[in-house]
C-alpha positions as CSV (number, residue, x, y, z in Angstrom):
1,X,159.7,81.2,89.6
2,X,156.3,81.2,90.7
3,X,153.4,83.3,88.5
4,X,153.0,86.2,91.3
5,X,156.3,86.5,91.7
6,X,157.4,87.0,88.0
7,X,154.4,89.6,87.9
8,X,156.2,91.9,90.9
9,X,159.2,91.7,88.6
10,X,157.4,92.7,85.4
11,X,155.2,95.4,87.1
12,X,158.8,96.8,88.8
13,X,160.3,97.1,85.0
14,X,156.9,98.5,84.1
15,X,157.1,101.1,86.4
16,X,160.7,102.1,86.1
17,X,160.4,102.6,82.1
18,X,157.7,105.3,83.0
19,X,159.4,106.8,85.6
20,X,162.2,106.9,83.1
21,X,160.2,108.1,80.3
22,X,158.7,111.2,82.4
23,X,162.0,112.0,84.4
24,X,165.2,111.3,82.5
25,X,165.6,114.9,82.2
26,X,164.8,115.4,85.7
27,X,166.4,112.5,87.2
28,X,170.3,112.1,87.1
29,X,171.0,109.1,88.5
30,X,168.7,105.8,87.5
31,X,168.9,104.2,90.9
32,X,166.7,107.0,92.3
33,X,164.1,105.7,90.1
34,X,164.5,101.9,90.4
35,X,163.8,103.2,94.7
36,X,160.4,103.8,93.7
37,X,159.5,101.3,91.7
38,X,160.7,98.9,94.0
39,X,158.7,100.7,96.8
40,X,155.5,100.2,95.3
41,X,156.1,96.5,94.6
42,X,157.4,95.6,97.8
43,X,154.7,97.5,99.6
44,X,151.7,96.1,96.7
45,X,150.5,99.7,96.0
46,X,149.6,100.8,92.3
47,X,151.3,103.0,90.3
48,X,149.8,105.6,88.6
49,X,151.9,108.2,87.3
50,X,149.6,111.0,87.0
51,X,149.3,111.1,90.6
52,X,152.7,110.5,91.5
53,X,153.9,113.5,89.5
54,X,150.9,115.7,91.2
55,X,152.7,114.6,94.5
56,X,156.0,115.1,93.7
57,X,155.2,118.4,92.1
58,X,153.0,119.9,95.2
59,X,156.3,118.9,97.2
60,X,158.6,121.1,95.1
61,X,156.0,124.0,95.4
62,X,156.5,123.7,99.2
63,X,159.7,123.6,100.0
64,X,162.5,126.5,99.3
65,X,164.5,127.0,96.5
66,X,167.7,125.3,98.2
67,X,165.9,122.7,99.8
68,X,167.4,119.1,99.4
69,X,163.5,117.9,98.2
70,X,164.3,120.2,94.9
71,X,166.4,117.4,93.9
72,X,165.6,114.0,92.8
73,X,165.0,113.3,96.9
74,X,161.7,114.6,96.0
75,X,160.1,111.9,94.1
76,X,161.4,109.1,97.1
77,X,159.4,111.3,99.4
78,X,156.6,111.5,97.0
79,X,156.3,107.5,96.5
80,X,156.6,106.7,100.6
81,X,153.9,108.9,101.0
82,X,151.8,107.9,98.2
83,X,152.1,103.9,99.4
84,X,151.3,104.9,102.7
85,X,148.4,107.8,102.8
86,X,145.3,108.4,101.0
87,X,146.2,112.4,101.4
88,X,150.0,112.2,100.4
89,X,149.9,116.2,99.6
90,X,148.3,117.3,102.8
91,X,150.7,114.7,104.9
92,X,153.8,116.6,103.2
93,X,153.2,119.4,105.7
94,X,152.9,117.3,108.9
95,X,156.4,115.6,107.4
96,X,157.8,118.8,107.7
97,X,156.9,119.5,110.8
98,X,158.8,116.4,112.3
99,X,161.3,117.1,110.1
100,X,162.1,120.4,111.8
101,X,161.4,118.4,115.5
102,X,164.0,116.4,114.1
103,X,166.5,119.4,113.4
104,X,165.4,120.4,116.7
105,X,167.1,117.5,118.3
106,X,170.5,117.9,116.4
107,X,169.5,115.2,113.8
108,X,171.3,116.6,110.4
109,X,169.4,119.0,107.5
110,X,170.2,116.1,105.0
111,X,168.0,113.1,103.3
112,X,168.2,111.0,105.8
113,X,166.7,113.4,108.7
114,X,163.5,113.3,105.8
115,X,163.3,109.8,106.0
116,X,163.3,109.2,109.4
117,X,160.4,111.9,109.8
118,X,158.5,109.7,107.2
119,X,159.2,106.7,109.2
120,X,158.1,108.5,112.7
121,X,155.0,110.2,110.4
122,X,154.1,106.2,108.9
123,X,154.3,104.8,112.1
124,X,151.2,106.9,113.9
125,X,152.9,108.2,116.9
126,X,151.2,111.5,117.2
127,X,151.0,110.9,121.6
128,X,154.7,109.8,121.8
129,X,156.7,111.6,119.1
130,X,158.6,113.2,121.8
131,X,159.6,110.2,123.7
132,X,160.4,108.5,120.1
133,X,162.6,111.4,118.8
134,X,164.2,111.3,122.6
135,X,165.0,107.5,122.2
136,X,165.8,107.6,118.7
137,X,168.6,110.2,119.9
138,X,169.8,107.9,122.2
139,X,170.5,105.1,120.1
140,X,172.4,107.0,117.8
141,X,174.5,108.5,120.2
142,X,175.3,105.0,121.5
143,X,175.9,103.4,117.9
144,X,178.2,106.4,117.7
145,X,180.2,105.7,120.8
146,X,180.4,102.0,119.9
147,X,181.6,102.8,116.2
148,X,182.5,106.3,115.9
149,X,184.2,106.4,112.9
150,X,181.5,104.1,110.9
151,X,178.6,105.4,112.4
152,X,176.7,108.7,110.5
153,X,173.8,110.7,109.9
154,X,172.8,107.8,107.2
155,X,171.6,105.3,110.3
156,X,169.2,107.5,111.7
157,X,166.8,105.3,109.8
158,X,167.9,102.6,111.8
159,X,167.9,104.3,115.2
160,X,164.3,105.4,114.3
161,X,163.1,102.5,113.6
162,X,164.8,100.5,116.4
163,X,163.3,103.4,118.7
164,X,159.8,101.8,119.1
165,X,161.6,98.2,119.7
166,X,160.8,97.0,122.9
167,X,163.7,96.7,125.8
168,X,166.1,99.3,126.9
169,X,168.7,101.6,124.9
170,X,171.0,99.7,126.8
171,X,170.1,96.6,126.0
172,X,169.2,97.4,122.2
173,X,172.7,98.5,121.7
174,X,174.1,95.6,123.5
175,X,172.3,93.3,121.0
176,X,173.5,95.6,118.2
177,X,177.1,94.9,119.5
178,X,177.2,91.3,119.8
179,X,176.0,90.5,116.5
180,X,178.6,92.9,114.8
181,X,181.4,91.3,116.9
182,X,180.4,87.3,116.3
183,X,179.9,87.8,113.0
184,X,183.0,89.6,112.2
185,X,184.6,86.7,113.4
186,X,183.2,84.2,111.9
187,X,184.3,85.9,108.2
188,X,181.7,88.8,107.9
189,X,184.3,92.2,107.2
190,X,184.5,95.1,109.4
191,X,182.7,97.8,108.0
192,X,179.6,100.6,107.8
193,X,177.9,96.9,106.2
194,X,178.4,94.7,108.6
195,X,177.2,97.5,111.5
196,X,173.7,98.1,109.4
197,X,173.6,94.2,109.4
198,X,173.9,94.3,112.8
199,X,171.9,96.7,113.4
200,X,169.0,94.8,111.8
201,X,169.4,91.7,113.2
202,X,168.5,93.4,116.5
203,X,164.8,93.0,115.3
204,X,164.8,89.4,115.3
205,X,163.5,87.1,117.2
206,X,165.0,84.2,117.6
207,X,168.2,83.3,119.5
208,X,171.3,84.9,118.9
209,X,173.2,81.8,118.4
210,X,170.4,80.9,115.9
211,X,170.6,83.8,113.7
212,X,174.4,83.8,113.2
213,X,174.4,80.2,112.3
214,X,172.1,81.4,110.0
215,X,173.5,84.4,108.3
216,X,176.9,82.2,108.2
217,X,175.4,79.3,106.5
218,X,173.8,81.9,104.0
219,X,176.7,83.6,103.5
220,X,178.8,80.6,102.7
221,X,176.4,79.0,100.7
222,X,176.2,82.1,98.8
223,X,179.9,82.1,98.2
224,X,179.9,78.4,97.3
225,X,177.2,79.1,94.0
226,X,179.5,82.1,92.6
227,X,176.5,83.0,90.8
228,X,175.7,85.9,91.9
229,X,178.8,88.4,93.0
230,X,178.5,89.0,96.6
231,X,179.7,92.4,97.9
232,X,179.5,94.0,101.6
233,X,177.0,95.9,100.6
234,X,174.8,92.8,100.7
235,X,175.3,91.6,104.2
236,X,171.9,93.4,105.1
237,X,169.9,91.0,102.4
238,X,171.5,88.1,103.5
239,X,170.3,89.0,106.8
240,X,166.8,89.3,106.0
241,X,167.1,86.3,104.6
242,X,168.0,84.4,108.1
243,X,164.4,85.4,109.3
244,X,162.5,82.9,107.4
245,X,163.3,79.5,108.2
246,X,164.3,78.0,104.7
247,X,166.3,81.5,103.4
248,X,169.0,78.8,102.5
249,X,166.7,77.4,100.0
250,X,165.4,80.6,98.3
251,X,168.9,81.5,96.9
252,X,168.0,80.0,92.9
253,X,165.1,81.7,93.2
254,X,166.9,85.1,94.1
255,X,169.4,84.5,91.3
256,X,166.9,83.5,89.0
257,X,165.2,87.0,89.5
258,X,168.9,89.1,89.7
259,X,169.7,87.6,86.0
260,X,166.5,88.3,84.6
261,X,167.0,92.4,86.2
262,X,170.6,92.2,84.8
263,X,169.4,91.4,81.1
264,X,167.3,94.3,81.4
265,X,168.7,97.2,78.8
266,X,168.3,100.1,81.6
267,X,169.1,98.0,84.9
268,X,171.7,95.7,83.8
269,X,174.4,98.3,85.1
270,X,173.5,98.2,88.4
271,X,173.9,94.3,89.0
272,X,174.5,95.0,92.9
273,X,171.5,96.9,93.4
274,X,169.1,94.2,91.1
275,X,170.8,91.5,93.7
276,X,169.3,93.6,96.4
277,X,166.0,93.9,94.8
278,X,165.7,90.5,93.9
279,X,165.2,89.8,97.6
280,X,163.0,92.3,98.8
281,X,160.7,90.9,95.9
282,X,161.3,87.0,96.8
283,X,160.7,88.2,101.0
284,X,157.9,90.6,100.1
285,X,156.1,87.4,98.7
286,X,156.6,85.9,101.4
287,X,155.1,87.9,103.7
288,X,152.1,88.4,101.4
289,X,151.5,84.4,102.5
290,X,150.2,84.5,105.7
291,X,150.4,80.1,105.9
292,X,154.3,80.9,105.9
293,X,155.0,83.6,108.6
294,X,153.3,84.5,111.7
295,X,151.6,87.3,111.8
296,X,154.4,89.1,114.7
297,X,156.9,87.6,112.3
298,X,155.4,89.8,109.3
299,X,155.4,93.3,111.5
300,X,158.8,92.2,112.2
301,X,160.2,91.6,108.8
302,X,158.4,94.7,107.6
303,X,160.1,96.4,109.7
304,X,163.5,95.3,108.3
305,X,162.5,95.7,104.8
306,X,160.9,99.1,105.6
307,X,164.6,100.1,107.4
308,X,166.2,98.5,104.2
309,X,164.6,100.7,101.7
310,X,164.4,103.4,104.3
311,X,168.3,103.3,103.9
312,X,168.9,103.0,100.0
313,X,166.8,105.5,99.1
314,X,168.5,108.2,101.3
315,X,172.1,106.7,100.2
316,X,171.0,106.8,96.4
317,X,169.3,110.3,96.5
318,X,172.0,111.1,98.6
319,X,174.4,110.4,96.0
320,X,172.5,111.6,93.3
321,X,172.4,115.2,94.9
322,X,176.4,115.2,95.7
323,X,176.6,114.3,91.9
324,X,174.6,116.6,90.5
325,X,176.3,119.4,92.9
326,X,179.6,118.3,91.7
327,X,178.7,118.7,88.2
């Protein structure tokens, strides 16, 4: 494993045991706080705790007692906006405000409705925000009629993100549906995974016969090591994987990173979720090598990283807060 690689994975067990330290009280469910310490390794931003509690704290004091952001969902918000803005606190409100443009347009009052206004906020469309929320509608309501029964609040994300794609909602949605039918029959399952795979590989580039070849070869070559334990929930990294040419050959490196999270004393019981993290680290190095993408082909794989972790961290916290409700 190279040096700079090894250091993301020591600076993203650095972080957590801080975050761990300051919010086990706070925090009920551990994955919330492996989300940000993986966003500020994958996006190269410091950590520096002091601030990042200021920013999660000014958050709680702004929103009402019932509010979703009272829950652990508060510190996710507080790390996107600290990796992205120099004024996280004062960008909190104008969050808000597309949040509620959001509501406006029947998107859900839930965590994943926040992240999508962080998305829209991140990606500077103050002139078009209208015409984004517009399209973004769109999309969902077509990944709805395609898969109604798989399709929910938690790929607005996607349907965000996929709003400032170029092409028509038609032809997005087309591109959407032939890569979830091919694959599922070359050996990828039915399933809410195999749609946000799908839904991904929309971004690429390359040809559509190319890219399932590619996710298939992956996939099987995957299966053929056994040694890592490959779940659904991991079609979406093996997809990012098929858009750099030698994803094939980065698998021991992947593994080598997973075993080295699963010997870790706090992360070693979430083995799926170190698999997933393993490549996000391995692709975010990547990208950080401008000799080995192009520079469209970073925007683009951004992108899909940004839509991966844009959909974890509203599943985790999403999980977190039906947990701690329950109890």
């Amino acid at each position: 494993m190279k040096t700079s690689l090894q250091n993301k994975v020591m600076e993203y067990t650095n972080i957590y045991e801080q975050l761990h330290k300051s919010l086990k009280w706070k925090v009920t469910d551990s994955r919330t706080l492996m989300m940000v310490s993986s966003l500020y390794v994958v996006n190269g931003k410091h950590f520096d705790l002091i601030r990042f509690m200021e920013i999660s704290d000014a958050i709680k004091k702004e929103v009402g007692l019932f509010s979703l952001l009272n829950s652990g969902h508060r510190f996710t918000i507080a790390a996107m906006l600290d990796i992205r803005f120099t004024d996280p606190i004062n960008m909190f409100s104008h969050l808000m405000k597309i949040y509620e443009e959001l509501v406006k347009s029947k998107f859900s009052r839930d965590q994943f409705t926040y992240v999508c206004a962080y998305l829209l906020l991140a990606s500077e469309t103050k002139d078009n925000l209208e015409t984004r929320i517009e399209r973004s509608t769109l999309l969902y309501k077509g990944m709805k009629a395609n898969h109604f029964f798989l399709t929910s609040s938690s790929d607005y994300p996607l349907a965000v993100l996929l709003s400032n794609e170029a092409g028509t909602v038609e032809e997005l949605l087309e591109n959407i549906e032939h890569y979830y039918v091919k694959l599922n029959q070359f050996g990828f399952g039915k399933g809410n995974d195999l749609q946000f795979l799908s839904h991904i590989l929309s971004f690429h580039p390359a040809n559509k016969d190319t890219v399932i070849e590619r996710c298939i070869t992956i996939l099987d070559e995957v299966k053929r090591r056994g040694k890592v334990k490959l779940r659904k929930m991991h079609y979406p990294v093996l997809g990012l994987l098929s858009f750099i040419d030698n994803g094939i050959q980065e698998l021991e490196t992947i593994e080598e990173i997973a075993l080295q999270l699963n010997q870790h004393k706090r992360l070693k019981w979430h083995k799926d979720i170190n698999l997933i993290m393993a490549c996000h680290f391995l692709i975010s190095e990547k990208i950080e090598d401008s000799s080995l993408i192009s520079t469209n082909m970073y925007a683009i794989i951004e992108s899909v990283i940004q839509a991966q972790q844009a959909a974890m961290v509203a599943v985790v916290t999403g999980t977190a807060v039906s947990a701690s409700s329950n109890s």
